[in-house]
Phi, psi and omega in degrees: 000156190275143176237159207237162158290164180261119179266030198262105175245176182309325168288315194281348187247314160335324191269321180307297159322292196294339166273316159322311161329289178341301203282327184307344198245342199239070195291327171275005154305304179318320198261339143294349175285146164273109153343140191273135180316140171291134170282172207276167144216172180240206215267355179278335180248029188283152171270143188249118183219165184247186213209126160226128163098008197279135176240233178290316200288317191300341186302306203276354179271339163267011182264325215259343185287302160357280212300331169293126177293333189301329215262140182240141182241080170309331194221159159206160205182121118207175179291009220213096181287331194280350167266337162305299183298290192325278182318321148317337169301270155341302223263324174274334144323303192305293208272020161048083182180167125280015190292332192288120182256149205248157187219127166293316184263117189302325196315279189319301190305301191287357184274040153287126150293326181298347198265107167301286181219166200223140146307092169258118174221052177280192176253175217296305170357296165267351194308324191257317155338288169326303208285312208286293171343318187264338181272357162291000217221354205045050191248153184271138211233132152245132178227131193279140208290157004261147190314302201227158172268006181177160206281316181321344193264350186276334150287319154321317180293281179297334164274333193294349198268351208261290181283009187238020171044035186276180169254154197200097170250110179266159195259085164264077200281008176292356173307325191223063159222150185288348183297309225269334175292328179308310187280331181304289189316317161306353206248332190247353166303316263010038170253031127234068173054210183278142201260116200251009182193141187220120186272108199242110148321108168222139162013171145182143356295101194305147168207189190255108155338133191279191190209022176244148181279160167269161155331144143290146175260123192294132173290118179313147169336074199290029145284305165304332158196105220311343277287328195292326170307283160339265177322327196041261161269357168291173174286153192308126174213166189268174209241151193203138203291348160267357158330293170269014189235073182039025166252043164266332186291018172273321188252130182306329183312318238241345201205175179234048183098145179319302178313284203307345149342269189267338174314314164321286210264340203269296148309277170011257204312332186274305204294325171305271167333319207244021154076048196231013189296347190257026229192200180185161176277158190263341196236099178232147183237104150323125177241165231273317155246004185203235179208143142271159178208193183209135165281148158300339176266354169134322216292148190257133189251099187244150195239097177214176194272333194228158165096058175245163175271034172049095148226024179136197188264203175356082161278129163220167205237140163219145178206121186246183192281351203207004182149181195196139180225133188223124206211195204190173174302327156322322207092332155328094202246109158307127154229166173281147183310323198256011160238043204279348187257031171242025169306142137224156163271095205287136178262314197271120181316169196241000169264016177255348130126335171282346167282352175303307204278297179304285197301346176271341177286336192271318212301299168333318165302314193273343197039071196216157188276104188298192191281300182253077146301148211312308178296303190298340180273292172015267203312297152001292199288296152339281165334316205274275195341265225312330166311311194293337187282344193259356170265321171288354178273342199062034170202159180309139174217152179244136179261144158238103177319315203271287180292314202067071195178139174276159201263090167086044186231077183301299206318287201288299178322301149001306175288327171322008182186190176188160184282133167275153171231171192262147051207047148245039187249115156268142194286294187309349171258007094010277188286349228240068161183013149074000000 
């Protein structure tokens, strides 16, 4: 597969960091910023990108790539021939053309050169697979969350992206909505004093995922539907028809777990808030539905399903020595009495993607690092695993960031990763935990 130079140097992501840094010191800036608006272009500077894996969400993330003048969307792949049509479909309304050519093999689409970047929104199975192909591919990757399925992949996943300079946005797009920029920037402003608990929304009930098969099924055409394609890097099992028709999220094969649901977005967002992007938690405890947990700098992670203020979905909490704020997918933000004027009023939904969309179309351009870029969901990710491994082992474990490992724990080591069959076993996710 071709591989492209990078245009991403130590300055431009330095220059990137520090401006974050800024708005991050700034909470009501933060929750004010905006992506900078698209310039006119012309059809010669558009960014050119495919589309793999689309299903509902992906659906709504092609509308919003759509709607940029910068972006011409040349390819769609997937394993699903009436979705390889529909969407080829979408995609040549918008751009009034027939040009989007369509592909069953994810391969073929990326040994394109015309191809900038690619959309991945297949389902969790692949996402890191997938991501480490395109960025081995040059290709620049926005991917829907979660990158990964297990912490070897979440490191795989950042260095392959590190070492092939590609830009990388996963879509946790709550980064860039304003309720949720907003409550960070108090967290990292220090106005609500020091900050000692970060509250993270995650899923309930948690539960242990089956490891069990369905009857077999006679296998479809695979011009019509791959199977063999599907499963991909999980292990082999025979194919039966609720699998890819919304029962996979049952199986450990196929998902990463309760945390990691909502934790992609929810941690994400505590680890942002408690100045931990570069880091992981150190400490993990189980509780009854959910895990605590403890960073190195003092700050405490509590991960639960419940005892929220009814404001939307993926709720999360910072609570300092001086106040405390709290806010959810409404937009809708809680504070503490004595931070009541750094209130504002939010429209935009925490599920919505486009500004999201925007900062990764411009960061390609600046070849700069979007907000959940490869290293901070990494870390994100890790953080979510390693609770879930310590909640299904059901006893305290402690993690070590520098080694990628847990401590004097074979048992939870063990869970750091899981087996590929071929010829989707890759070294770097293989290899990535030394």
């Amino acid at each position: 597969m071709p591989k492209f130079s990078s245009g991403l140097t130590r300055r431009g992501f330095a220059n990137r960091t520090a401006a974050l840094a800024a708005l991050s010191a700034s909470p009501t800036a933060l929750a004010q910023s905006q992506p900078a608006p698209a310039a006119p272009v012309s059809p010669n500077d558009r960014i050119v990108m495919g589309a793999i894996g689309i299903g509902g969400r992906g659906t709504e993330d092609i509308r919003h790539f759509l709607s940029d003048p910068r972006v011409q969307i040349v390819a769609n792949c997937d394993i699903r021939e009436d979705r390889r049509e529909s969407i080829k479909s979408l995609i040549d309304k918008a751009q009034g053309n027939h040009d989007c050519k369509m592909y069953s093999n994810a391969q073929d689409l990326l040994a394109r050169p015309d191809i900038e970047a690619v959309l991945i929104a297949t389902s969790d199975r692949w996402h890191t697979l997938m991501s480490v192909w395109a960025a081995e591919a040059g290709k620049d990757i926005f991917c829907e969350k979660p990158l990964s399925l297990t912490i070897a992949e979440s490191y795989a996943l950042a260095e392959t992206v590190r070492r092939y300079g590609r830009v990388y946005q996963a879509g946790c797009q709550r980064r860039n909505v304003p309720n949720f920029e907003l409550a960070v920037g108090l967290a990292r402003s220090g106005k609500l004093g020091r900050l000692q608990t970060v509250y993270a929304n995650t899923l309930a009930p948690l539960s242990r995922l089956g490891h069990n098969w369905w009857p077999a099924e006679p296998e479809p055409d695979p011009r019509v539907f791959d199977w063999d394609q599907w499963l991909g890097p999980c292990p082999w099992r025979p194919y039966n028809a609720r699998y890819p028709n919304g029962g996979r999220g049952l199986f450990w094969d196929f998902h990463g777990g309760g945390i990691l649901e909502w934790g992609s977005h929810t941690v994400d967002l505590c680890q942002w808030a408690a100045d931990a992007d570069h880091t992981q938690a150190i400490e993990y405890e189980p509780t009854p539905n959910g895990v605590n947990a403890r960073y190195a700098n003092g700050v405490k992670l509590v991960m639960r399903p419940d005892g929220w203020m009814n404001l939307g979905t993926c709720h999360v909490r910072f609570e300092g020595t001086n106040g405390w704020v709290e806010t959810a997918d409404s937009g809708r933000i809680e504070l503490s009495e004595n931070l009541r004027s750094e209130h504002r009023t939010v429209t935009m939904r925490g599920t919505d993607p486009s500004r999201h969309i925007q900062d990764f179309l411009n960061c390609i351009r600046s070849r700069t690092q979007p907000r959940s870029n490869a290293e901070s969901s990494c870390n994100a990710h890790v953080t979510c695993h390693a609770a879930y491994i310590a909640w299904q082992l059901g006893r305290k474990c402690a993690w070590d960031p520098a080694k990628r490992a847990f401590v004097n724990d074979e048992q939870a080591n063990r869970m750091r990763s899981r087996a590929y069959r071929e010829p989707y076993r890759h070294d770097a996710i293989c290899n990535s935990l030394g």
